[in-house]
N, C-alpha and C positions, 0 to 999 in steps of 0.2 A: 699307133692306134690299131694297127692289123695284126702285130702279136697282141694286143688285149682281146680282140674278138677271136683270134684262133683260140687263146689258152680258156676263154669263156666258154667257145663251143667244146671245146675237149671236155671240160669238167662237167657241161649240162649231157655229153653224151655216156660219161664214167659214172654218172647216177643214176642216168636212165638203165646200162649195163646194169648198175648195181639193186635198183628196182626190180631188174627180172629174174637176179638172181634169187634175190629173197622171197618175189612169187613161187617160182620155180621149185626152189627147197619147199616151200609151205603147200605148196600142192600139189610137185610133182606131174605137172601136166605136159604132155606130150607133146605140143606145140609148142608150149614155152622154152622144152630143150633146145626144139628142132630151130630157133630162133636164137638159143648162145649158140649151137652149131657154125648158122650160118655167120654169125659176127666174129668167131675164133677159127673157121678155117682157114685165112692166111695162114696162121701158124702153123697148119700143118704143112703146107708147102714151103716155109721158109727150112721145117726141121726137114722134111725129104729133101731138099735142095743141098743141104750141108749132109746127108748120111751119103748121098749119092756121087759122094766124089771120091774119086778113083774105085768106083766100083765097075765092071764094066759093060759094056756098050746095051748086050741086050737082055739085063737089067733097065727097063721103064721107068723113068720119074714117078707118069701116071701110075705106074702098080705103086712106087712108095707112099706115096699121096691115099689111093685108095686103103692099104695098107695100117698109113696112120690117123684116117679119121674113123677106124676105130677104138684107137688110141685117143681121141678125140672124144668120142663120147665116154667111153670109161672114165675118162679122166673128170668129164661134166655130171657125170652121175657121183660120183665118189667125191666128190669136193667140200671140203666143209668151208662155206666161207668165215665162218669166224675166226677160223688159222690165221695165223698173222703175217702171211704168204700169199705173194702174188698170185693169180688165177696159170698162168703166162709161164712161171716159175714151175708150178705144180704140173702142168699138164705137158711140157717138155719133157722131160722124164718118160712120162707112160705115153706120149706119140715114137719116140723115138724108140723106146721098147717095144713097143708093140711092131714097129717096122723091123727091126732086129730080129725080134722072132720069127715073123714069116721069111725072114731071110734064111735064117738058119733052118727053117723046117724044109724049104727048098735046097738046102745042105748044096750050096755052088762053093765053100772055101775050100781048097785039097787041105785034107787031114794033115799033110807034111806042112804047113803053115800052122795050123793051131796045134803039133806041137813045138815047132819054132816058139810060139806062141809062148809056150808053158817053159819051153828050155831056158828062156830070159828070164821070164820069172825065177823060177829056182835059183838060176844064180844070182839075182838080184839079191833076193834074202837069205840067200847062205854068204855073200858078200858082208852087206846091211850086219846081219848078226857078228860078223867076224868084225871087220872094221867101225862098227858103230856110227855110220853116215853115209850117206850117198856113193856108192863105187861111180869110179869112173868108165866111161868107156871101153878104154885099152884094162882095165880092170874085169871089165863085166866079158874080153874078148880071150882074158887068159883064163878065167874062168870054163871058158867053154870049151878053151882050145881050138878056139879059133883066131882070126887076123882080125884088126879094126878093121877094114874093109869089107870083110864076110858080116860081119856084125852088121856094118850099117844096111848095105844089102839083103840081110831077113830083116833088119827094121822099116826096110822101105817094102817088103813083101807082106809082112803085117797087118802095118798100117794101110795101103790099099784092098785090105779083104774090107774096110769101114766098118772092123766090130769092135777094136780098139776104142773105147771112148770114157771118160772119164765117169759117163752116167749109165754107163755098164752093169751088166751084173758082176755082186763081186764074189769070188769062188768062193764054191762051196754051199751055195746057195741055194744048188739045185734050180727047178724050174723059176720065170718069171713071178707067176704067183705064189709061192711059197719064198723068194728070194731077198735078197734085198741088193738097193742098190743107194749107191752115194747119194744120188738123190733123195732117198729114202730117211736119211739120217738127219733131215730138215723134223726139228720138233712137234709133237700133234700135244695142243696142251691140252687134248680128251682122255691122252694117255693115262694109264696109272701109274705109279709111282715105279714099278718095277722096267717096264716099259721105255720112261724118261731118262731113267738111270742110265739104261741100257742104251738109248741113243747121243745122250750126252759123253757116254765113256766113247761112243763112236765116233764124235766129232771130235772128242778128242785124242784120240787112234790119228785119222786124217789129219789133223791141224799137227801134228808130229810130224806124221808122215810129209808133209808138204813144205814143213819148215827145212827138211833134210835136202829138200831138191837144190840144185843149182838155180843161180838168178836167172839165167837162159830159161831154165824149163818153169822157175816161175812164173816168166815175162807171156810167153808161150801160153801155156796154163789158163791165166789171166784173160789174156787180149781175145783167147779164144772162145773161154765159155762166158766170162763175163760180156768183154767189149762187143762180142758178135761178129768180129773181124774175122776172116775168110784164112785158109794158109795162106795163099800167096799174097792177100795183103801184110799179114805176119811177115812172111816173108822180106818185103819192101821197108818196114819199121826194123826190121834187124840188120836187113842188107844180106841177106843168105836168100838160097833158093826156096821155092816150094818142098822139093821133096826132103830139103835138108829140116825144114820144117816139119813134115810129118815126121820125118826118125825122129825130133827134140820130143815132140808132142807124146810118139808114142813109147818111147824110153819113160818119160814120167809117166805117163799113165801106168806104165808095166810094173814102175816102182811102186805107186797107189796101192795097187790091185795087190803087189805081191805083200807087200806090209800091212795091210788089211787082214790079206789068206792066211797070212802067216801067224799073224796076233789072234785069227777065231778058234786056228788050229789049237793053240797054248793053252788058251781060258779051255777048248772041250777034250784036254787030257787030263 
């Protein structure tokens, strides 16, 4: 009897949400925002709470938080609810970018990491193109000429800058606004024709690209943007540590990123 009254009040409160959306949109009124605002900023604290790990110390939660409920309303003005997409889905993306960028405008990562950064990548896809599949580690280490050891080591220096992320910009994109991101490649069916194309041939770039990863980094991948799972709960589901965790994490993502770069690069020669 007390799951049918909880799943009742959920649903009478998912219409009332969905009531002031459609005020909202038809009139545009300044309260009515300031009103999804306050019902959607959990989420900005659950996505600051995941950007802010292994970032360090004095880095503020509270600045991320503030940071991203301008990502927050961006995301609330820009929304078209007849998308066939979550509210939750859509505005992830641009809370977490927008936190990203004031990070990076505060420029705290040393440049010797982002281009560690880029050094994976390149050999990722000059790998990927040679081999036609996923390089492995001790692959991706003779590439570099370096040790598996050294490798995992800038993987783990990386991934604690927190800008490794799968809903990243992906290169070549230039700025935020002008860029695109994974996220970005979720369908707008207002697009035109040229537009759709162009984003369907993107999901299908990624859905390549994703098929090529190892079961590890799909499991990874998964639990983490999908399940919401934490590293170190990944961690405990694999039986590996946290940090072995970020290197899985940010190895695929690096692969994402660089087979993405790589494929924009082809199509604009």
């Amino acid at each position: 009897m007390t799951d049918v009254g909880t799943e009742r009040e959920a649903a009478v409160a998912q219409e009332a949400i969905n009531a002031l959306w459609i005020e909202y949109k038809s009139t545009g009124e300044r309260v009515l925002r300031d009103k999804l605002i306050v019902h959607y900023a959990p989420l900005v604290k659950t996505v600051a709470g995941r950007v802010s790990t292994g970032l360090p110390r004095s880095i503020e939660q509270a600045d991320l938080v503030s940071y991203g409920m301008f990502g927050l309303i961006d995301a609330i003005e820009k929304f078209d609810p007849s998308r066939n997409i979550r509210f939750e889905t859509y505005a992830i993306t641009r809370i977490k970018g927008t936190i990203i960028d004031e990070l990076r405008a505060i420029d705290w990562v040393p440049r010797s990491v982002r281009a560690k950064s880029r050094a994976i990548e390149k050999a990722i896809a000059e790998l990927e193109a040679k081999l036609r599949r996923s390089p492995t580690d001790a692959e991706i280490a003779e590439q570099m000429g370096v040790t598996e050891k050294e490798l995992q080591d800038t993987l783990s220096q990386v991934s604690f800058t927190g800008l490794v992320a799968l809903d990243d910009m992906l290169p070549g994109g230039g700025d935020r606004s002008g860029g695109t991101t994974i996220g970005d490649t979720v369908a707008d069916k207002g697009s035109g024709p040229m537009a759709a194309y162009e984003v369907e041939e993107m999901r299908q770039i990624l859905a390549d690209a994703v098929n090529r990863l190892s079961e590890r980094e799909k499991i990874v991948l998964t639990l983490y943007y999908y399940e919401g799972l934490t590293l170190a709960e990944i961690g405990q589901v694999l039986g590996v540590t946290e940090s072995r965790v970020c290197q899985i994490h940010t190895k695929a993502v690096l692969q994402l990123r660089s087979k993405m770069s790589w494929t924009r690069r082809d199509e604009m020669v």
